[in-house]
C-alpha positions as CSV (number, residue, x, y, z in Angstrom):
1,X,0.0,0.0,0.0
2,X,1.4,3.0,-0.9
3,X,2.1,6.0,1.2
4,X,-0.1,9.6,0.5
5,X,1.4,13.1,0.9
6,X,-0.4,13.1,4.7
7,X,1.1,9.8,5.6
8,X,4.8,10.7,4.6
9,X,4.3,14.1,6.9
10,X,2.7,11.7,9.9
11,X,5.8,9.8,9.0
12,X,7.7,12.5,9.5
13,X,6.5,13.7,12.6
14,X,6.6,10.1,14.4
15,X,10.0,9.8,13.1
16,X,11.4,12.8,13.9
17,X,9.7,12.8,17.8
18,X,11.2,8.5,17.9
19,X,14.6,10.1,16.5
20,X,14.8,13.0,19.7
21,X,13.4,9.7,22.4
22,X,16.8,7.9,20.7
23,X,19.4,11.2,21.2
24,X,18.0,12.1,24.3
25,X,17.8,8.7,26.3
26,X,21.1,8.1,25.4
27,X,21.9,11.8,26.6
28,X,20.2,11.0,30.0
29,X,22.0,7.6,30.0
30,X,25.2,8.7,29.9
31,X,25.0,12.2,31.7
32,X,22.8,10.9,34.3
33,X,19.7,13.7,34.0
34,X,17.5,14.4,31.5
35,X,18.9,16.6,28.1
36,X,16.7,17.7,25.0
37,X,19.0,16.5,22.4
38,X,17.3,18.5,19.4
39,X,17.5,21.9,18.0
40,X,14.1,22.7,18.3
41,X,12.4,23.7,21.5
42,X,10.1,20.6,21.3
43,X,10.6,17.1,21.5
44,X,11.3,16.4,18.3
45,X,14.6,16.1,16.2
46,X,13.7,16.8,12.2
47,X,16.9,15.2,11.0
48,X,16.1,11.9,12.2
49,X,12.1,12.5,10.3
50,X,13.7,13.7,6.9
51,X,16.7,10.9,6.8
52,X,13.5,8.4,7.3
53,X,11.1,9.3,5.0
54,X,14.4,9.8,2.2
55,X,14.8,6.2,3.2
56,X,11.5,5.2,3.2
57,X,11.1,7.1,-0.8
58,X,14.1,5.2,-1.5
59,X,12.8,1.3,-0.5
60,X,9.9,2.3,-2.3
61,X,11.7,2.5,-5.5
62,X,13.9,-0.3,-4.4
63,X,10.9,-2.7,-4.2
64,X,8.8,-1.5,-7.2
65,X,12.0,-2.4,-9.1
66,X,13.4,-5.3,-7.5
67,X,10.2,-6.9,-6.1
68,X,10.5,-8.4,-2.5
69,X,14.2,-10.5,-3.1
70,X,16.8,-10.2,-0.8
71,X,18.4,-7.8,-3.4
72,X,15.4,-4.9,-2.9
73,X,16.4,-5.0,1.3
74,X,20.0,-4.7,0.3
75,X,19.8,-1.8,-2.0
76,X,17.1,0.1,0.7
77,X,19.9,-0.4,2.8
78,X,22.8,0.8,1.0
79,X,20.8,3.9,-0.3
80,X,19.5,4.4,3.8
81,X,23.5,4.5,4.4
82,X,23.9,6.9,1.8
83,X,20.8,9.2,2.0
84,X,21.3,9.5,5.9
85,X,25.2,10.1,6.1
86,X,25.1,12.3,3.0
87,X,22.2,14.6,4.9
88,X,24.2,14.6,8.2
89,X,26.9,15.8,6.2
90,X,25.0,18.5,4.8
91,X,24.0,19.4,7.8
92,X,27.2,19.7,9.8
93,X,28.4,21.7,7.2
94,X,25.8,24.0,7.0
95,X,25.6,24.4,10.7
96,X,29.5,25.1,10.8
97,X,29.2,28.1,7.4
98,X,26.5,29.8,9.7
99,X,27.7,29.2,13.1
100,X,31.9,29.0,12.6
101,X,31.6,26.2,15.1
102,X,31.5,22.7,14.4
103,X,28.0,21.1,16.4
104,X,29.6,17.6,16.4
105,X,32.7,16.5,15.3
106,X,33.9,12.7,14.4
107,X,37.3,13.9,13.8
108,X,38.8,11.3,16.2
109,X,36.7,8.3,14.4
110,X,38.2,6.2,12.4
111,X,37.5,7.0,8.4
112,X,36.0,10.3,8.8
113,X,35.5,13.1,6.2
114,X,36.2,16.4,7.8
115,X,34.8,15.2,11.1
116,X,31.1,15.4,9.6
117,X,30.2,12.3,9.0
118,X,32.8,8.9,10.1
119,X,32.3,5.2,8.8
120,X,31.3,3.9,12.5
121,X,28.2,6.0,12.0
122,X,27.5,5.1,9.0
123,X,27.6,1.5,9.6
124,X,24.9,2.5,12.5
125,X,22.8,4.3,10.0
126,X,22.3,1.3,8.3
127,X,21.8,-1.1,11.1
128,X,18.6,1.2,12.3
129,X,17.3,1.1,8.6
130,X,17.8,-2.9,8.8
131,X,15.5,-2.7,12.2
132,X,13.1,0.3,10.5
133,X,12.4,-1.4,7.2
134,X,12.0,-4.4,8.7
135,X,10.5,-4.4,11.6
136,X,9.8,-0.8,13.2
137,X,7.6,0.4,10.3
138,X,5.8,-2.1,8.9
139,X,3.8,-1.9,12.6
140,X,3.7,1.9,12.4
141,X,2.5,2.9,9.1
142,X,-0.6,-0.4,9.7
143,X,-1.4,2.3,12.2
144,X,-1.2,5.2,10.4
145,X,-3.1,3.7,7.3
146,X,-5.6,3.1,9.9
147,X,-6.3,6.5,11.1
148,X,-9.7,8.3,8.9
149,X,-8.8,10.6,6.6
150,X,-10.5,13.4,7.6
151,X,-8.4,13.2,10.8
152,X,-5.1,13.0,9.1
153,X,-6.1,16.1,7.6
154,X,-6.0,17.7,11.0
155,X,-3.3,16.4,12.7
156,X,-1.2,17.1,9.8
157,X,-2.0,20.7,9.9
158,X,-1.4,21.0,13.3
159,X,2.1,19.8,13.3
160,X,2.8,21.8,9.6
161,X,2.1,25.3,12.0
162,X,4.0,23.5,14.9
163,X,7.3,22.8,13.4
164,X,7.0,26.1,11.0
165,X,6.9,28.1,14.4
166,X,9.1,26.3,16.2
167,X,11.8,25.9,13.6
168,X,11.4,30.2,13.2
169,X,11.7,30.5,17.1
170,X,14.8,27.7,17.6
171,X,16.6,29.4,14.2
172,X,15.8,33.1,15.4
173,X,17.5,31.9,18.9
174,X,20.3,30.0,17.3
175,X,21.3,33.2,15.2
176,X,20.8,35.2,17.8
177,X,23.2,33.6,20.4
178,X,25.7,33.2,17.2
179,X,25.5,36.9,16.8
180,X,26.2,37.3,20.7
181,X,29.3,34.6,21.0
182,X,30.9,36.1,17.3
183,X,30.4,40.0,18.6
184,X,31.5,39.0,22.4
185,X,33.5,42.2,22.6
186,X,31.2,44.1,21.5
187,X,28.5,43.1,24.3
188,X,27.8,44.3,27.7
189,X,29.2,41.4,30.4
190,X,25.9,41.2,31.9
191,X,24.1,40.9,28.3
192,X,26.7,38.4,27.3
193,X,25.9,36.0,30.3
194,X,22.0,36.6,29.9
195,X,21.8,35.4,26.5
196,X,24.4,32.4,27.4
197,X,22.1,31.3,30.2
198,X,18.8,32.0,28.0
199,X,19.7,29.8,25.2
200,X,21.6,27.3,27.6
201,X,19.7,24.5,26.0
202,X,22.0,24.8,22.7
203,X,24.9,24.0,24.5
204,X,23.1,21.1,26.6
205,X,22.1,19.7,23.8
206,X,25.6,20.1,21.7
207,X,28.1,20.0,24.3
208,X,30.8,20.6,22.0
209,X,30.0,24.3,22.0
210,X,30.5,24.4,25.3
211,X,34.0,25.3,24.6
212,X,33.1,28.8,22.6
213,X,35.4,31.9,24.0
214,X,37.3,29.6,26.3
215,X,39.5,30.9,28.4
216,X,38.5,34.4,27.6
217,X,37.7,36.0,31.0
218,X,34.2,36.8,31.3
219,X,32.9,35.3,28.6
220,X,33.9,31.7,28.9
221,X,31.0,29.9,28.4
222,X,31.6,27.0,30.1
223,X,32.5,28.8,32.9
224,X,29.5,30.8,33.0
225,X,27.0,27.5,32.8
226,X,29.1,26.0,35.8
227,X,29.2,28.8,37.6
228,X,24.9,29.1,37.4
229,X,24.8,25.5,38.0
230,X,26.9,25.9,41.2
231,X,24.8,28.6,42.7
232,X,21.7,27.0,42.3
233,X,23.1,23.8,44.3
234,X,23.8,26.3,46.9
235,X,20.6,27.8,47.0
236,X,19.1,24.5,47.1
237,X,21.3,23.3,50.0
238,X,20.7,26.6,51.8
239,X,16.8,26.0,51.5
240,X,16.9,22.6,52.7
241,X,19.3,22.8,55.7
């Protein structure tokens, strides 16, 4: 059965929101508290809802030529490999032109290109397409065929005006905060550690920029997160003593 122009966008939407669960449990996992992993405010992570419906497009094809052989998963697969590392490749670079700051980096990964994209991932990318194809949508999209039509309709606009405000808000923020870290010098102190604090959840979410004016008194931004951090477990411990 195949998929309408409201099911690819549901697709996108359950994808995307599956793809932010994935990033940020393994965030809490390994930091120990809870992180939004995505650039958006919400709980949702679009890269992870556009590399799956590219690879979902592309087993389409892959089936109406190939039929159901072995050699139809195969090729999904490979093309889910190469759709999904050539977008996050894309996408680091374009974050990196705008932001003059790498937002991950797999420099230290073995077969990397320009620390964007590294052959470990890769290799990931197309282990989760193995378990989506397979297994993961088949019992999703039984459900989404299932759902009437007429209530497609609305739930699709719904998260069409959700992620077209939110993506204006989280982009607005992002340049914002570029335009404060870039033009440090040329920014009150105070100002500086009020927008650092406001869009904290960049940072939380892509450590690596943690590291943005380091060592640069004042406007160290590490240093500045730490240093709110540590006064609010003082508060806390003052309260409850």
């Amino acid at each position: 059965m195949g998929s309408s122009g409201m099911d690819i966008l549901l697709f996108f939407t359950i994808y995307s929101f599956l793809g932010w669960m994935l990033e940020s449990g393994f965030a809490c996992i390994v930091h120990g508290k809870f992180v939004n992993r995505g650039f958006l405010a919400g709980f949702f992570c679009p890269l992870y809802g556009f590399s799956t419906v590219l690879v979902l497009l592309s087993s389409e094809w892959a089936s109406s030529v190939f039929g159901s052989s072995p050699a139809a998963v195969l090729i999904s697969i490979l093309m889910a490999v190469l759709v999904v590392t050539g977008l996050e490749y894309l996408t680091g670079f374009l974050l990196e032109k705008i932001f003059h700051y790498k937002w991950w980096d797999y420099s230290n990964k073995i077969a990397n290109l320009k620390g964007y994209i590294c052959l470990e991932y890769s290799v990931l990318w197309g282990l989760l397409a193995f378990v989506l194809l397979q297994y993961v949508h088949p019992v999703i999209s039984a459900r989404v065929f299932l759902i009437p039509a007429e209530v497609k309709a609305y739930l699709v606009i719904a998260f069409v005006v959700y992620f077209f405000a939110d993506t204006v808000k989280s982009v607005g923020d992002a340049l914002n905060l570029r335009e404060v870290i870039l033009n440090y010098a040329n920014v009150p102190v105070i100002k500086y550690r009020e927008k650092v604090l406001k869009y904290k959840r960049f940072f939380l979410a892509f450590p690596r920029l943690m590291v943005l004016n380091a060592g640069i008194i004042n406007r160290d931004v590490r240093s500045i997160l730490n240093e709110r951090l540590n006064k609010i477990k003082i508060e806390l411990k003052d309260r409850f003593q």
